[in-house]
KENU-495931 format. One record per atom (N, C-alpha, C, O): x, y, z. Coordinates in steps of 0.02 Angstrom, whole numbers, plus 32768, in hexadecimal, padded with zeros to 4 digits. Layout:
N
XYZ
...
***
This chain:
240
9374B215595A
93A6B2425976
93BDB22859BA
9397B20A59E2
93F5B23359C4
9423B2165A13
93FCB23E5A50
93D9B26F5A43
9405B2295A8B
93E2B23B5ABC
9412B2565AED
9408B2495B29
944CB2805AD9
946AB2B25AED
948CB2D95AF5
94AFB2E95AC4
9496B2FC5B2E
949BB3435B27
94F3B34F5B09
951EB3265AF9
94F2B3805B0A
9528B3935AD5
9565B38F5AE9
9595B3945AC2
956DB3805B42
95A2B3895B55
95BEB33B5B5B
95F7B3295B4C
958AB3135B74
95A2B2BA5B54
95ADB2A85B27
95C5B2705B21
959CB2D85AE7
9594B2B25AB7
95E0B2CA5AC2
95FDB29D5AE0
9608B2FE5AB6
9651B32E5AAF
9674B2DA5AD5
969FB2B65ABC
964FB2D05B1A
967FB2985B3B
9675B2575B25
96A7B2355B31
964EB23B5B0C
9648B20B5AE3
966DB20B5A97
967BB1D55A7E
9678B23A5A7C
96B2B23C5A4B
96FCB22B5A48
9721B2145A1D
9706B2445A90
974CB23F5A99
9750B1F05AC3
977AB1C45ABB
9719B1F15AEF
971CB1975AFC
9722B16D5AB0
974CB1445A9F
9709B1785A9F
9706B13D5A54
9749B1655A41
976FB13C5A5B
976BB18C5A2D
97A7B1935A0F
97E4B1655A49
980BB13A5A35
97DDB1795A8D
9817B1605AA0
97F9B10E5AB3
981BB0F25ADE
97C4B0E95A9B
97C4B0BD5AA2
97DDB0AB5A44
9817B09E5A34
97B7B0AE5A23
97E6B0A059E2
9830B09359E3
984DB06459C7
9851B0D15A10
98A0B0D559FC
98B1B0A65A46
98ECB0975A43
989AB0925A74
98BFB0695A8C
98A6B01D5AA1
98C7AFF35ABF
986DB0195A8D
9841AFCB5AA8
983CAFCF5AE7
9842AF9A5B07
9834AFF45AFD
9841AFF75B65
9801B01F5B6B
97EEB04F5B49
97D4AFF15BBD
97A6B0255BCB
97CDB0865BBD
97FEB0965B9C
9796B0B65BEB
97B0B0EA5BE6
9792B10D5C1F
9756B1175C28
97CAB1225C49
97A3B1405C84
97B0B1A55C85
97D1B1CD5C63
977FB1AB5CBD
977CB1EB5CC8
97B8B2205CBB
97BDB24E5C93
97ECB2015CF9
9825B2275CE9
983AB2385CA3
9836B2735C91
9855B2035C70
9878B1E75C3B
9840B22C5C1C
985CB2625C17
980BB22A5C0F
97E1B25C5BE7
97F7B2B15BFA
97F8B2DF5BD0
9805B2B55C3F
982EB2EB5C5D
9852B31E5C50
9853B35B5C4F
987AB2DE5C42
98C4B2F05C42
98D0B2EC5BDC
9901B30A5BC4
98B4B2D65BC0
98D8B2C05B8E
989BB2E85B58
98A7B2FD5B1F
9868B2E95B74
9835B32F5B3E
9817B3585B58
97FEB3545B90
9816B3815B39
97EBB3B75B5D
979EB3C45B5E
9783B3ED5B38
977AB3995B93
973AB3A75B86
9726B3D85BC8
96EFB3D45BE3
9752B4015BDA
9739B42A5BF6
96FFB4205C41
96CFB4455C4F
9713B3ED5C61
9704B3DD5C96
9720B3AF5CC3
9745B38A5CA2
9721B3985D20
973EB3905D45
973BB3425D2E
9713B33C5D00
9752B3135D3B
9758B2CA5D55
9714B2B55D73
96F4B2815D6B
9709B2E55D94
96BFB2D05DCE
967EB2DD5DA9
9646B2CE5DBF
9689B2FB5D6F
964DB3165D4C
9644B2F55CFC
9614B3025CD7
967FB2C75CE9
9682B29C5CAF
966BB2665CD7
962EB2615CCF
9685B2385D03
966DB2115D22
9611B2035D3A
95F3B1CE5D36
95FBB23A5D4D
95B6B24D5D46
958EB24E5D02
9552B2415CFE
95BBB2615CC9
9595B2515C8E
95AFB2115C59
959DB2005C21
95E2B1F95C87
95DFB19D5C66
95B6B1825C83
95A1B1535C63
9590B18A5CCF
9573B1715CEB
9536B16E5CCF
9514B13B5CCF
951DB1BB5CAE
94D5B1B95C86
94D9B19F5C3D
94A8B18F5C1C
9511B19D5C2B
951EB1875BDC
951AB12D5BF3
9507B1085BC7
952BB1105C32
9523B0CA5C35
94D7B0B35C42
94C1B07A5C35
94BDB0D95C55
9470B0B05C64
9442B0DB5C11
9408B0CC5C02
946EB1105BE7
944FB1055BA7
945FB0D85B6C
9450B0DE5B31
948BB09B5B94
94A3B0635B54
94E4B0805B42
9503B0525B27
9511B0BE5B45
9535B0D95B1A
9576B0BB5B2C
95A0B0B75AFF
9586B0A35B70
95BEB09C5B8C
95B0B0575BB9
957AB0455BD2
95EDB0365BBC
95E2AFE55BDC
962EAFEF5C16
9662B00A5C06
9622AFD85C49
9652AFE75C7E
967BAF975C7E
9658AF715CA0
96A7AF7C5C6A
96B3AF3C5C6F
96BFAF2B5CB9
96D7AF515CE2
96A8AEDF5CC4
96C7AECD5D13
9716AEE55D30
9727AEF75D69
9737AEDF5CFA
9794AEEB5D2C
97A9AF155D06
97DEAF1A5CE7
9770AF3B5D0B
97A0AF9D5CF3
9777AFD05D07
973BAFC85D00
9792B0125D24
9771B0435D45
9758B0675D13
9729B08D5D1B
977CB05C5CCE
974BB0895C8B
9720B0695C79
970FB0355C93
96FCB08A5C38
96DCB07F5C2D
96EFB07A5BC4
9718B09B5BA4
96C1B0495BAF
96C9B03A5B6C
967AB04A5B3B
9644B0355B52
967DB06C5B02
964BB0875ADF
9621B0315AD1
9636AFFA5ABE
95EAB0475AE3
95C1AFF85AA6
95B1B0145A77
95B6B0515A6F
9595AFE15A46
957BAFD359FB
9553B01659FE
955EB03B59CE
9531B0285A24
94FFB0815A0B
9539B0B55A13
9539B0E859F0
9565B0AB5A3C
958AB0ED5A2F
95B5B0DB59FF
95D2B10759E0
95BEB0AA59F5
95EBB0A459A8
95D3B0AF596C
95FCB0C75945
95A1B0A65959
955AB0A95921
955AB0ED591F
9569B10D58ED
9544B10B5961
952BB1635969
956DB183595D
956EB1BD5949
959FB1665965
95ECB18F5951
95F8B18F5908
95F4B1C458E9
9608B14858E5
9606B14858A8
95BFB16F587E
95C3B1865844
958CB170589F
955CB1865857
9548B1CB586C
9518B1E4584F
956DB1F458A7
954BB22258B8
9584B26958BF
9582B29F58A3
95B8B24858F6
95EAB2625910
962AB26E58EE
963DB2A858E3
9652B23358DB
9684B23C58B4
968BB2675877
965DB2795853
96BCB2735873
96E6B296582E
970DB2725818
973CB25E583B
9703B25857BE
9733B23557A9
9756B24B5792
9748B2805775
9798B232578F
97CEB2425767
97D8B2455728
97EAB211570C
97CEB28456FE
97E6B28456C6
980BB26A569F
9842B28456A3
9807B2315669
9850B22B5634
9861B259560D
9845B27A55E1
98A4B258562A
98CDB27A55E9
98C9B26C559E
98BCB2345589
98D6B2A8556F
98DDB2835525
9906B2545532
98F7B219552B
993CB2675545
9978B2365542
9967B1ED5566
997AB1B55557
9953B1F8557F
992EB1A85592
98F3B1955572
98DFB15E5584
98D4B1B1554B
989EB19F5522
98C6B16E54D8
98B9B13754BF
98FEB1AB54C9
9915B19B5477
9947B14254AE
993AB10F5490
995EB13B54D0
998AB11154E2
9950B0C454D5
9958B09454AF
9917B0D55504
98EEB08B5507
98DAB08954BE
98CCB05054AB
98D8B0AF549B
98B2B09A544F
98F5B0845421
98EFB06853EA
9936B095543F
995CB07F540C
9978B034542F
997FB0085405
9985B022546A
9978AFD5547C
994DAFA1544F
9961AF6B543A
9905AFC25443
98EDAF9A541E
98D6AF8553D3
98C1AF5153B9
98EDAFE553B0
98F1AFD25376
98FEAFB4533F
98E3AFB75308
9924AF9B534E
9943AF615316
991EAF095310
9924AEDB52E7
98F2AF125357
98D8AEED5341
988AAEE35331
9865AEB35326
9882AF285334
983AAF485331
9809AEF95309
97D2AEE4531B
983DAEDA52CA
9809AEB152B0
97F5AE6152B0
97D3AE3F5289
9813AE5452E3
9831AE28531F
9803AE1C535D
9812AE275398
97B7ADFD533E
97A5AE08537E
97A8ADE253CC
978CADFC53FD
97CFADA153D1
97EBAD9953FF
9820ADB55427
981DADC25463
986AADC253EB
988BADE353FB
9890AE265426
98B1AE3C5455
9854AE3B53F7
9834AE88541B
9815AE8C5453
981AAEC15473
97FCAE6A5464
97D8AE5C54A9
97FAAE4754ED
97E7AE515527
983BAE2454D1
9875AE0854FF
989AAE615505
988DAE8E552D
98B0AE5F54EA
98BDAEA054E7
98BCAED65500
98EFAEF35512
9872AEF35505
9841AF2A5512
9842AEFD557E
984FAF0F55B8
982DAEC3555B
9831AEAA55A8
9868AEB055F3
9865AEC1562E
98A2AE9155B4
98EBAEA955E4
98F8AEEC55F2
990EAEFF5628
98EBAF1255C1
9907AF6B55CF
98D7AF8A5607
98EBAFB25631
987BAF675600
9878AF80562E
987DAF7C567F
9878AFAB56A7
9888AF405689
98AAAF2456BD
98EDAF4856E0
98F7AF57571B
9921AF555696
9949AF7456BB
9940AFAE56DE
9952AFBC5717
991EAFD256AD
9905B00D56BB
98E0B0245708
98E7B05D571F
98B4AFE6572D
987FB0055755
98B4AFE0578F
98A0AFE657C9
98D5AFCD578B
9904AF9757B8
98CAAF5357DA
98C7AF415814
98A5AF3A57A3
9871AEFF57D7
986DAECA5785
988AAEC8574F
983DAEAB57A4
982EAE77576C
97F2AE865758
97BAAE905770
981CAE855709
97D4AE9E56E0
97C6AE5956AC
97EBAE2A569D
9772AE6C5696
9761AE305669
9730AE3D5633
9706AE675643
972AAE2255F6
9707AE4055CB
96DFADFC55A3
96F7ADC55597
96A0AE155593
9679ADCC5562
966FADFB553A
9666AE375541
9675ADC754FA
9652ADE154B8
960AADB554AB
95EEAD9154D3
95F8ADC25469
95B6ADB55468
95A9AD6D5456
9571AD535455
95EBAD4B5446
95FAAD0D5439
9608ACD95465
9612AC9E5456
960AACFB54A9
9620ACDF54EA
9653ACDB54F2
965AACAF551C
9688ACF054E1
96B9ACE154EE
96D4AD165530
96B3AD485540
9704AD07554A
9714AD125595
9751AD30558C
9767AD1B5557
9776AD5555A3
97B3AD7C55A8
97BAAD9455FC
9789ADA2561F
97F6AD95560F
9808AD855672
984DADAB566B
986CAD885643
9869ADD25678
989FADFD568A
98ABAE0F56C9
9874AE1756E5
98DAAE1856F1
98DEAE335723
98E6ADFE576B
98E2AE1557A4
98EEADCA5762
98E1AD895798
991CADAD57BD
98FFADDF57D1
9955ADB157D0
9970ADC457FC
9977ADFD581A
998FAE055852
9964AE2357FB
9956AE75582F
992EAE7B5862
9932AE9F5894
98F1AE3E5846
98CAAE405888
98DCAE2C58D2
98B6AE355902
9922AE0D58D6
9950ADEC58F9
995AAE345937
9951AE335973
9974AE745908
997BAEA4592E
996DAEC15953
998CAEEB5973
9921AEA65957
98EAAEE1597A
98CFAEA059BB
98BEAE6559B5
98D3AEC959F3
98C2AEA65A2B
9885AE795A39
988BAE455A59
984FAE8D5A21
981FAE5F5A29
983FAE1F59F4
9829ADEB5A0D
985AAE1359CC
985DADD159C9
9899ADA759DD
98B2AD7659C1
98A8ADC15A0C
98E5ADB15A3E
98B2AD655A6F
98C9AD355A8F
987DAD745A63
9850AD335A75
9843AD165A35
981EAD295A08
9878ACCF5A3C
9864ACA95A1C
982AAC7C59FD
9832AC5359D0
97F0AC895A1E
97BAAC775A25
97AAACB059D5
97A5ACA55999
97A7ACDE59F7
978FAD1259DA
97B6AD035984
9799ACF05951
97E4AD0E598A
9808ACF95938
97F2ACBE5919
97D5ACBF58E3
97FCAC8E5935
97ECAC3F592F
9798AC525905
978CAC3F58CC
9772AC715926
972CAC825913
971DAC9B58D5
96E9AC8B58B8
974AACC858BB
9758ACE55888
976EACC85863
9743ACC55837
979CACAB5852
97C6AC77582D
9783AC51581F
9771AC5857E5
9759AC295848
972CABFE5840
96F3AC185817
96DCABF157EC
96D6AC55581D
96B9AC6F57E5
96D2AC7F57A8
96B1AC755775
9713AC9A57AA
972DAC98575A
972DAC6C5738
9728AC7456FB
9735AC1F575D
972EABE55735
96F4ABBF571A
96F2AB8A56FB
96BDABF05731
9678ABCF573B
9672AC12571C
967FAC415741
9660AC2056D7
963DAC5A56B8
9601AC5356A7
95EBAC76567A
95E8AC3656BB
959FAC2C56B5
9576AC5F56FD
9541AC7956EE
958BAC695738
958DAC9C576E
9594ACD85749
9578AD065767
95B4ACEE5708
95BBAD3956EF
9576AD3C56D0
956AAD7756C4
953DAD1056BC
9511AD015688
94E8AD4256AF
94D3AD78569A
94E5AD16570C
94D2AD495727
94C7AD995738
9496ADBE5737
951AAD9F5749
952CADEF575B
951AADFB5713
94DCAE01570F
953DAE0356CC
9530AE04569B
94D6AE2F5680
94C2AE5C565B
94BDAE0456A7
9465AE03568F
944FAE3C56D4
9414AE4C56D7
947BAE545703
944EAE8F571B
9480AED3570D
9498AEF6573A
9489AEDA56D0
94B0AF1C56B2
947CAF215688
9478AEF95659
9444AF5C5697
9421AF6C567A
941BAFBD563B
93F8AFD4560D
9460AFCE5668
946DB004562C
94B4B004560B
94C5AFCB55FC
94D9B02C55FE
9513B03655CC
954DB0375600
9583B04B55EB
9549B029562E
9567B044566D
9555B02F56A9
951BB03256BF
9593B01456CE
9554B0015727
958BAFF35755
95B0AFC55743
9599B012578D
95BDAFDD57CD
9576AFE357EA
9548B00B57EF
958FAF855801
956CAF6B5826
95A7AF3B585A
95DAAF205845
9585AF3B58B4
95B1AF2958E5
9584AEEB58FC
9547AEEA5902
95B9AEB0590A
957EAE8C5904
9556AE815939
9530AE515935
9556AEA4596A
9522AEA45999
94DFAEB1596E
94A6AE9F597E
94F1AECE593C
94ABAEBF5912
948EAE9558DF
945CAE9A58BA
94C2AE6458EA
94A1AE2558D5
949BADDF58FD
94B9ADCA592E
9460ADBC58CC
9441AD8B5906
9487AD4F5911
9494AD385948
94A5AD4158E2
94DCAD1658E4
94EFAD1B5911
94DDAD515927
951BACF35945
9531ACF05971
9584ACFC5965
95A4AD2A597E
959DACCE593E
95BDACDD5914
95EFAD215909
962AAD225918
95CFAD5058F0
95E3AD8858CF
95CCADCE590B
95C3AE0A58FE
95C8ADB3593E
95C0ADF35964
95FAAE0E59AB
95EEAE3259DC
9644ADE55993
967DAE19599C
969BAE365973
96D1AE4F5982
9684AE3B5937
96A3AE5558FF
9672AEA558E2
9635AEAD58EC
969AAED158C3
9673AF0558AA
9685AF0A584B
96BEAF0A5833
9654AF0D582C
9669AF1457F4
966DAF5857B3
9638AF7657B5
9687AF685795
967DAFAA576B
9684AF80571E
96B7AF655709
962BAF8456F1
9645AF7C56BF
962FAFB05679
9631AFED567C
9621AF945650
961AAFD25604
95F5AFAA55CB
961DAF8855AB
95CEAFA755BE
95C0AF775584
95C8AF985546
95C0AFD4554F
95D3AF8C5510
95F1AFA554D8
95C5AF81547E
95BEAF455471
95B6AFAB545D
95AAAF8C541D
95CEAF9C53E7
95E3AFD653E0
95DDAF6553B3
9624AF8353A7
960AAF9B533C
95E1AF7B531B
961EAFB8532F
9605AFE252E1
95F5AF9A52BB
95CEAF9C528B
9610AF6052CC
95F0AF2052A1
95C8AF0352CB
95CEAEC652CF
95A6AF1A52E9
9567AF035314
957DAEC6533C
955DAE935330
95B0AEC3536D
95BAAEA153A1
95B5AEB553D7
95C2AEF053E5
95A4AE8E53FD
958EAEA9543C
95B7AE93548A
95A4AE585484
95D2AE9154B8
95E7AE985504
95F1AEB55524
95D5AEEA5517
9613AEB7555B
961DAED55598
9672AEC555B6
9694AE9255BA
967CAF0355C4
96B9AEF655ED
96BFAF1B561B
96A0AF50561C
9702AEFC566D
96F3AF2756A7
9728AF0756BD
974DAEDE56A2
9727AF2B570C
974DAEF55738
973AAEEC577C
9717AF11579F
9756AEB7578A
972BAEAB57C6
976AAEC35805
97A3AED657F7
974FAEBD5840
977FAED05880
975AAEDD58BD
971FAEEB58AF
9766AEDF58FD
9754AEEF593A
972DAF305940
9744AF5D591C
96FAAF3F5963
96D4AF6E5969
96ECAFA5596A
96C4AFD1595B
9730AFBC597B
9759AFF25989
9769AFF95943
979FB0165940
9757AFEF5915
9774AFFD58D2
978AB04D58DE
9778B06F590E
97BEB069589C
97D0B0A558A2
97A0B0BD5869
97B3B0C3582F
976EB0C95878
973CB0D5584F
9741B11A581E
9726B12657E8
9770B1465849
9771B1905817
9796B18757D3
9796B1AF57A4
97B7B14857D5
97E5B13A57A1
97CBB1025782
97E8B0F2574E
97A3B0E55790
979DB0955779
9755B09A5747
9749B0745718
972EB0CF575D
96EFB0E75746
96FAB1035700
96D7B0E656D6
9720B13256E8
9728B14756B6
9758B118568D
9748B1065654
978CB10756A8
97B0B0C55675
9780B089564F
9780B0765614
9750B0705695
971DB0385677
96FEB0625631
96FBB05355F5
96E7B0A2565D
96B7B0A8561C
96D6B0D055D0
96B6B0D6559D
971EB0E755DB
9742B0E955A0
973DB0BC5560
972FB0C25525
9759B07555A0
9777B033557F
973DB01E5554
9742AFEF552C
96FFB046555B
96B2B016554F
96BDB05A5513
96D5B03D54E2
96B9B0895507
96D0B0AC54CD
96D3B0A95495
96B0B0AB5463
9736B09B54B3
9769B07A5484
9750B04F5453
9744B0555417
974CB0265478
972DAFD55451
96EFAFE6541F
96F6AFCD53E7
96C3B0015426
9695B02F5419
96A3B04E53CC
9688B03F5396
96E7B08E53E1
9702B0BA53A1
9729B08A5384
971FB0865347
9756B05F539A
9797B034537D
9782B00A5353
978BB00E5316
975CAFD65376
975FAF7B535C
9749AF945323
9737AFCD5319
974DAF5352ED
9744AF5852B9
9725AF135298
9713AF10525D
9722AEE352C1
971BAE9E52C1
96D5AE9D52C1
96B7AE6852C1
***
């Protein structure tokens, strides 16, 4: 269980939301003015201050806010958040993208791969049990500020080409379901990136995983239930 009280946790919610929606530390005021947690500037400030020496919050050198780390992101997604519901109408839409090629199992996998990509706006990727590799989404990640460092993209790119690094992440999804950020893994590698994936078995006994990968700020209320739809689908659909 988290180690606090009820009124950080209220301000720690809305820090991780307006850091999600804008990639920018997040200071006192901005929490103020823009949600209502029902206290002064001088008294949020006092409890980023205790939320920073509990790991929850990281103050960067050239910004007066402050940015959630890997535990308040973890404690948000598995504790805090509310996901977003799909609609039928968005349920019947992703299953008819891929029906036609339900018996198609490359096809289907390219497929299931691209839609969900479009869908979460990041890059998504899927293995089957045959190894084979499926990558959607390479330019959206363009959009989102952290990989405005080229370093940072360049890095990525370099693991997609090297799938033998997925053997890894891959092998610590220990249930049906998992984000993992990679501050929690030993790779060096894979720890500016956050991932959401789904593993799936399919009615002719095949077996993978699909997800997508993106910056720690993922929009997780939406990206959480799509991953684990898409892991479903494939699931009720394929036929291969």
């Amino acid at each position: 269980m988290y180690d606090l009280t009820q009124r950080q946790i209220e301000i720690l919610k809305q820090i991780v939301k307006e850091y999600i929606d804008t990639a920018n530390p997040v200071g006192s005021e901005t929490l103020e003015k823009k949600y209502d947690v029902g206290v002064s500037p001088a008294t949020i400030r006092n409890e980023m201050a205790a939320m920073i020496k509990k790991g929850y919050l990281a103050k960067p050198h050239t910004s007066a806010g402050r940015v959630p780390t890997s535990k308040a992101m973890k404690l948000y997604v598995n504790e805090l958040m509310k996901e977003k519901d799909l609609s039928v109408a968005e349920e019947v839409e992703a299953k008819e993208k891929i029906w036609d090629v339900r018996e198609k199992e490359n096809e289907f996998m390219r497929a299931a791969t691209q839609r969900l990509a479009e869908k979460t706006g990041t890059l998504a990727i899927a293995r089957n049990d045959d190894g084979n590799f499926f990558c959607s989404g390479y330019s959206q990640i363009l959009d989102m500020p952290e990989f405005y460092d080229i370093d940072v993209t360049k890095n990525l790119l370099n693991l997609l080409d090297n799938q033998a690094h997925f053997d890894t992440l891959f092998g610590l999804i220990h249930e049906k379901f998992a984000v993992i950020l990679g501050d929690d893994m030993e790779l060096e590698l894979f720890k500016p990136y956050s991932f959401v994936f789904s593993k799936f078995h399919t009615k002719s006994n095949h077996d993978g995983t699909i997800g997508v990968i993106g910056p720690a700020r993922l929009r997780y209320e939406n990206i959480v239930p799509l991953v684990r739809y898409y892991g479903s689908l494939i699931e009720d659909v394929a036929t291969w």
